[in-house]
N, C-alpha and C positions, 0 to 999 in steps of 0.2 A: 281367702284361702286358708288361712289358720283357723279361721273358724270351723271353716267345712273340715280340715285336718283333726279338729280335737272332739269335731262330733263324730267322726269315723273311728276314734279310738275310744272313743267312751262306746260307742254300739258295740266293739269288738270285744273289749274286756268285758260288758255285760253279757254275751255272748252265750259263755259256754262252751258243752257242748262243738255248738255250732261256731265256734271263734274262728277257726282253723279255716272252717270252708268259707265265713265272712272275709278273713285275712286273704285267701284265694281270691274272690273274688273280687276285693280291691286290688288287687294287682291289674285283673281282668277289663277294670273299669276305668282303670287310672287314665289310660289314652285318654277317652270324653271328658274329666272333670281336668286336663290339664297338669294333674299332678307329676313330679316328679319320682324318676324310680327312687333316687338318693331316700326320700321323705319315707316312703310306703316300708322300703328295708330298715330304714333307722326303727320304725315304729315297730316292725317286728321282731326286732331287739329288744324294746324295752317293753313289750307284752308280751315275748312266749319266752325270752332268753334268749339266750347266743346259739345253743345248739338245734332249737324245732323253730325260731325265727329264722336262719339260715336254709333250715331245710324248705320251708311255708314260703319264704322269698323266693325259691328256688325253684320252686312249681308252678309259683305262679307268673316269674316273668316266664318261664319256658314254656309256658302256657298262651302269656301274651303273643311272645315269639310265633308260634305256630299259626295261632287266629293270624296275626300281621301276614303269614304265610300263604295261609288261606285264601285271605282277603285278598291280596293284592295280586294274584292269580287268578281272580276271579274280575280282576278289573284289571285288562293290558293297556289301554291307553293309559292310565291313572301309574301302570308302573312304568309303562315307557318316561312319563311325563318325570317320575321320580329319579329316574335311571341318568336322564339330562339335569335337573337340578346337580344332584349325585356328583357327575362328570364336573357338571362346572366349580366344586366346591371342593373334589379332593383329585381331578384331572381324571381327562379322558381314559388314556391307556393305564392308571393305576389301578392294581386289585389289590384290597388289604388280605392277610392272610388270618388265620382263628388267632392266632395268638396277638396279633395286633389288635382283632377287634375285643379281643377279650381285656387288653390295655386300656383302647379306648373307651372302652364303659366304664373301668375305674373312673374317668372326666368327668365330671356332674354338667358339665351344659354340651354335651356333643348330645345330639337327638339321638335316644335308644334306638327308633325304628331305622333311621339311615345306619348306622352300624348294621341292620338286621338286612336290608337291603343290598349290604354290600356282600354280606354272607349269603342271601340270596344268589347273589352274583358267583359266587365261585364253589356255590352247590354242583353236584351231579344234575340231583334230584331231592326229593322229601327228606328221605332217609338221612340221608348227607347233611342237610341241612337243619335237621331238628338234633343231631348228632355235634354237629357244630354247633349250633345254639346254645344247648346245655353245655357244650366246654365253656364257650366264652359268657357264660351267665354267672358259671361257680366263684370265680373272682370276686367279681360285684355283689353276690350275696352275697359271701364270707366276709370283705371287706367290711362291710358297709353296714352289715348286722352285729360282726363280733367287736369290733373296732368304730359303730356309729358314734357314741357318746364322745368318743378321744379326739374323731374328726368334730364334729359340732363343736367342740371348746377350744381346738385352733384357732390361731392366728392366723389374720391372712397373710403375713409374710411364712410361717410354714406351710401351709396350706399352696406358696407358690415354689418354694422348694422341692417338695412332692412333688407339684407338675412338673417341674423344670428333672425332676430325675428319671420320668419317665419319658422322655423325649427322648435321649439314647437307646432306650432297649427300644420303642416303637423305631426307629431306624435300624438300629442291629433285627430286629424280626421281620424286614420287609423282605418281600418276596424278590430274590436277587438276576430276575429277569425282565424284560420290556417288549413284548408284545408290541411292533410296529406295523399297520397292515400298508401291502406295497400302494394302493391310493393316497394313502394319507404320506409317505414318502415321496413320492413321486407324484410331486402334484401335478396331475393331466390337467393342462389349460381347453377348453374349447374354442 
């Protein structure tokens, strides 16, 4: 993976031009080679800078976001099956809200698209949810682009301090209601 990571960044800085729309489409592509988002935003940090890396991250996971949108609307069994993993991993009756999930992407090992799934989840519609997208994306760019170099040279004891501080505010942002449906209370035996 480091390999395949420094030949991606050597193609982009020879670029050009064309860097910006290559840096796009690694975003784009990243699901298939398995790459993380953390890697791709760092990298465009240290190839266009803190301000058009930020922005260039910022297109292109909202970009990912929507294809993930697309796709798995175009495949229901494939989101039902998502929807049940989902359930068993962060509970049935729980919806995260934008602001939560835009916390959780700050996490470098929570799965981007199950964050995107749960926004999925408490979309209207398109609109809604490519709206939502882009709020909880801006974090994780800005983070992750203007501040990558500072995280890479962490320690893992700060690096677990950070986690450990956002656990409050992900509690203080949850959604302060519980949706119970009357079968699931009232368990009908037959």
């Amino acid at each position: 993976m480091e390999f395949f990571g420094n030949y991606i960044m050597a193609f982009i800085e020879t670029g050009g031009l064309f860097a910006p729309i290559l840096f796009i489409s690694c975003h784009l592509l990243r699901p298939l080679f398995f790459l993380p988002v953390v890697f791709i935003c760092i990298s465009g940090g240290v190839l266009f800078g803190a301000m058009a890396g930020t922005l260039y991250s910022l297109i292109g996971i909202t970009l990912s976001s929507i294809i993930f949108y697309g796709v798995i609307r175009w495949m229901p069994k494939t989101f039902n099956r998502l929807v049940i993993v989902k359930q068993k991993l962060i509970g049935k009756n729980s919806e995260l809200t934008t602001s939560q999930v835009a916390l959780l992407r700050l996490v470098p090992f929570i799965h981007f698209h199950l964050l995107s799934l749960c926004l999925i989840e408490v979309s209207e519609n398109f609109r809604d949810y490519t709206r939502s997208s882009l709020l909880s994306n801006i974090p994780l760019a800005f983070v992750y682009t203007f501040i990558g170099k500072w995280i890479s040279s962490l320690s893992p004891l700060y690096i677990l301090v950070f986690m450990a501080a956002l656990l409050p505010l992900i509690y203080l942002l949850r959604r302060k209601e519980i949706i119970i449906k009357w079968n699931d209370f009232f368990q009908v035996s037959t």
